[in-house]
N, C-alpha and C positions, 0 to 999 in steps of 0.2 A: 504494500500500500504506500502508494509516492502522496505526502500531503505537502501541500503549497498553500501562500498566501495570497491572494489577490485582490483587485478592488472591484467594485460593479457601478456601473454609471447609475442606471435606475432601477433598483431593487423590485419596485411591483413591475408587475408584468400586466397586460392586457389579455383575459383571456380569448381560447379561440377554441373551434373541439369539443371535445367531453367537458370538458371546463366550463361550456358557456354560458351554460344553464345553472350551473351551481354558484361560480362569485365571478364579482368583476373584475377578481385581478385573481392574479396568482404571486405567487410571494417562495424563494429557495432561499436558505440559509447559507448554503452552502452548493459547492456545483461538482456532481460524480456522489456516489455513496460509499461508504465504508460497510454496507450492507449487502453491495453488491454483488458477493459469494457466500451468500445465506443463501437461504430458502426463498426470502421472499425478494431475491433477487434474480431466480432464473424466470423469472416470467415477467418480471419489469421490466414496460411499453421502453422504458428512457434507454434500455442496453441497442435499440432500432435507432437513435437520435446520432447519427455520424455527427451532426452541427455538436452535439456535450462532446461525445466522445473521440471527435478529434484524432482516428486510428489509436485510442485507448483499451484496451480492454474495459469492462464494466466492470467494477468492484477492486477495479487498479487504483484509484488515485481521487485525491478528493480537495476541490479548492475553498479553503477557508475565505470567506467575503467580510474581510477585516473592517468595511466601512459600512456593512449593510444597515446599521440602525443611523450611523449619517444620513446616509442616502434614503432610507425613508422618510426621516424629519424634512429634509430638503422635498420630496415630491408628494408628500402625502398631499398637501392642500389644492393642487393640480387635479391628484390622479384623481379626489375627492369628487371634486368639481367634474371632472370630466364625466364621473358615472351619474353624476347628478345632471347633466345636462341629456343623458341616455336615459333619464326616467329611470333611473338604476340605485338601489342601495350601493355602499361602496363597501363591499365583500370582498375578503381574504380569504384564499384559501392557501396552506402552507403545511404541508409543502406537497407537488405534486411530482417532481423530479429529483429530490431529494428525500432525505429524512432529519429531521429537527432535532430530535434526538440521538444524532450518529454518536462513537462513544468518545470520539474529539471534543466535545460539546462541556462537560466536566471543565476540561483546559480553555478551550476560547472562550465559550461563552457568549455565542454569533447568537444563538436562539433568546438566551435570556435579554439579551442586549435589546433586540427588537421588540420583545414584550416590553421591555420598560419604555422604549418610544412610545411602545403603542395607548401604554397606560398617558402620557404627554397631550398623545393625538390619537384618540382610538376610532379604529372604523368603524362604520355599523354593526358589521358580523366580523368574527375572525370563527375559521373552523380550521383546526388544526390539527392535523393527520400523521398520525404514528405508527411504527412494529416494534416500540421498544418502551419497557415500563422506565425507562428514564422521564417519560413525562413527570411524573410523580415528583420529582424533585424541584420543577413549577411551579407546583398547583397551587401554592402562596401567590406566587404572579399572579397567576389564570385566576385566583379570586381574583385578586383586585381588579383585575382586567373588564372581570364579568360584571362587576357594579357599573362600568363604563359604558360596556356596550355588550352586544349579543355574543358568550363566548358559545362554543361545543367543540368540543373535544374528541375525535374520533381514534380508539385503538384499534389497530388491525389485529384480529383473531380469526386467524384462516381455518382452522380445524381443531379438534381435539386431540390429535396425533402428534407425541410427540417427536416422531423420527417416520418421514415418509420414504421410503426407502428406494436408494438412486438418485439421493438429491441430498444438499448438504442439509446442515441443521439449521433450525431455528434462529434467525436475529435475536432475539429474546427470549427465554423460555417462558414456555404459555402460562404456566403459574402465577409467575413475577407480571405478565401483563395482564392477570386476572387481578393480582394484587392493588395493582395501581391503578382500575377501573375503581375497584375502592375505594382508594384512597381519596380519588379525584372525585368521584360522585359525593364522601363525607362530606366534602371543601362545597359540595352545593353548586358543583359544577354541572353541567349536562354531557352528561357522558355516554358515546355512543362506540358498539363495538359494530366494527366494519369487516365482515366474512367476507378478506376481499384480497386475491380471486377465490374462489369456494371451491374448497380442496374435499377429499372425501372426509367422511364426518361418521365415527366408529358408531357413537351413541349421542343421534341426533339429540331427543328427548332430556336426557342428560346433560348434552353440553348448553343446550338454550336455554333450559330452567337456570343453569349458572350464573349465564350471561346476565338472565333477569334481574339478578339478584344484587347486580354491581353496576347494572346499565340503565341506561332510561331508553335506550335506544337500540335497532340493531339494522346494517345494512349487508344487506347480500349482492354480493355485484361476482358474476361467472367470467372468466376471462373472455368467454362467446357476447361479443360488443362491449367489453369492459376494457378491451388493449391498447384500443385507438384505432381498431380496424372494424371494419363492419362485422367482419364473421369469425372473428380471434386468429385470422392465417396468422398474424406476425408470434401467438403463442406457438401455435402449431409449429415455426422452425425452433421452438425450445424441447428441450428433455422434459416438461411438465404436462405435456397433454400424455405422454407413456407411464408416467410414474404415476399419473393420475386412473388410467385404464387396468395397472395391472390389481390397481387395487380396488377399483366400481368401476364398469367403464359407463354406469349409467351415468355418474360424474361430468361426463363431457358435455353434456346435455344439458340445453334451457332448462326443459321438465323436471330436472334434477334439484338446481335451482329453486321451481315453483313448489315441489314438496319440500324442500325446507322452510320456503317464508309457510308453507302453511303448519310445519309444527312451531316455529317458533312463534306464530299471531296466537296460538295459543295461550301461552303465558305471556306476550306481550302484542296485545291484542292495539290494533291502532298507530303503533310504534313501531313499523316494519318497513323500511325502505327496499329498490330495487336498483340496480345500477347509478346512475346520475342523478335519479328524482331521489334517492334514497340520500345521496351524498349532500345534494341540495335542501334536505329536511322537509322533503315532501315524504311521507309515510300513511298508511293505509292498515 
C-alpha cells in the first residue's frame, strides 16, 4: 500500500449516475482505498474508474487530501447555492469512491477534519457511508452534527458470513460493525445498515432480527444495477459473481434480492430501502 499526500481543488463533487437521485454532491476523503483487497473490495464499481486508478492496481495506494476540510469551507457556500438554484436540498453523500473510515484515518484525521467544517457550515443532509466500525469513534461529531442538520449514517453489512470462500476477508469484522451500529444508534443517530452488494445470507431471519435491533434502517442494493452498469456486466468480470454461485446461485438474482427485503419488512416493517431509493431514504 503506496500512501501519498495530496491537495484537491474542490472537494464536493457534483453528482451524476447512481448518485443523482440520492444527494447533490458527493464528497471523498481521500482518493484509492486501503480497503481495496478486502472483500468489499472485489466488486467495487471504483476498481473500472482508469481516471482514480491511473494504471494502479485497486487497493494499491491511497491519496490522503491534506486540504479537504479547507477546501470545503472555501466552496461550500457556492456548491450551496448552486443546489438551491436546482430546486435541490444541498446533500452529501460521503463517501462513494472511497471509505471515510480507511484505517489511515486514526493518523490524518481527513474525515474528522471535515465533520468539524461541516458542524461551521452544515449541509442539509450528510449520509455517510461505511465497511468499517471505525465510524464509532465519530459518533461525538455525528451528534453534534445531527443537531445541525439531517445526519444518517449508513454501515455496510453485506452478509452474515464471516469468511466467503475464494475471496479475501472482511474490511471489518461483522461483529465490531454490529457493534458500532450500536453505538451510533445510542448517540441518537439514525443508523442504517446497507446489505450492499447482497452476498449470500446463511440465516436470513437471524441476521435481520439483529440488524433490527441496532438499526433504524436497512438497504438492500444486489450488484445487478447496483455497479454503475445496467445489468452488473462490470461485477461479472470480478471473482464475486462465482464465489457468490458456489454458494446460492439463487444469489445472482433480482428475486433473490426481493425475498430478502420481504423477510427483513418483517421486523422492520416500513424501513426497507432498495438500491438508490433505498440509499436516498426512500423506504417502503
Amino acid at each position: 500500500m503506496t500512501v501519498t499526500e495530496t491537495t484537491i481543488g474542490n472537494i464536493l463533487t457534483r453528482t451524476t449516475g447512481y448518485l443523482r437521485t440520492v444527494a447533490s454532491h458527493s464528497l471523498q476523503p481521500y482518493r484509492g482505498c486501503s480497503y481495496g483487497n478486502a472483500l468489499c473490495g472485489v466488486g467495487c464499481y471504483v476498481q473500472h474508474s482508469r481516471h482514480i486508478l491511473q494504471g494502479r492496481p485497486w487497493g494499491s495506494f491511497l491519496e490522503v487530501r491534506t486540504n479537504a476540510a479547507d477546501s470545503y469551507r472555501e466552496h461550500v457556500d457556492r456548491e450551496r447555492l448552486w443546489a438551491a438554484r436546482r430546486g435541490e436540498r444541498f446533500t452529501i453523500f460521503c463517501s462513494s469512491a472511497t471509505d471515510p473510515f480507511v484505517p489511515q484515518e486514526p493518523r490524518y484525521g481527513i474525515t474528522a477534519a471535515l465533520l468539524h467544517a461541516m458542524c461551521d457550515h452544515p449541509p442539509d443532509r450528510l449520509i455517510l457511508q461505511t465497511h468499517s466500525h471505525l465510524v464509532a469513534t465519530a459518533a461525538d461529531l455525528l451528534a453534534r452534527l445531527s443537531s445541525m442538520c439531517d445526519v444518517r449514517v449508513h454501515v455496510s453489512i453485506e452478509t452474515d458470513r464471516e469468511h466467503i470462500p475464494g475471496l479475501p476477508p472482511h474490511a471489518s469484522p461483522i461483529a465490531r460493525r454490529f457493534d458500532a451500529c450500536r453505538a451510533l444508534k445510542d448517540r441518537g443517530l439514525f443508523t442504517v445498515v446497507t446489505v450492499a452488494p447482497l452476498l449470500p445470507i446463511a440465516e436470513p431471519d437471524a441476521f435481520f432480527q439483529r440488524i433490527s435491533e441496532c438499526a433504524d434502517a436497512v438497504v438492500l442494493d444486489h450488484y445487478i444495477g447496483g455497479d454503475g452498469s445496467p445489468d452488473g456486466r462490470r461485477t461479472e468480470q470480478t471473482p464475486l459473481p462465482a464465489a457468490m454461485r458456489a454458494i446460492d446461485a439463487a444469489s445472482l438474482t433480482l428475486e433473490y434480492r426481493d425475498r430478502m427485503a420481504d423477510i427483513v419488512r418483517r421486523v422492520l416493517p416500513g424501513r426497507v430501502g432498495l438500491g438508490a431509493d433505498g440509499f436516498a431514504g426512500r423506504y417502503s
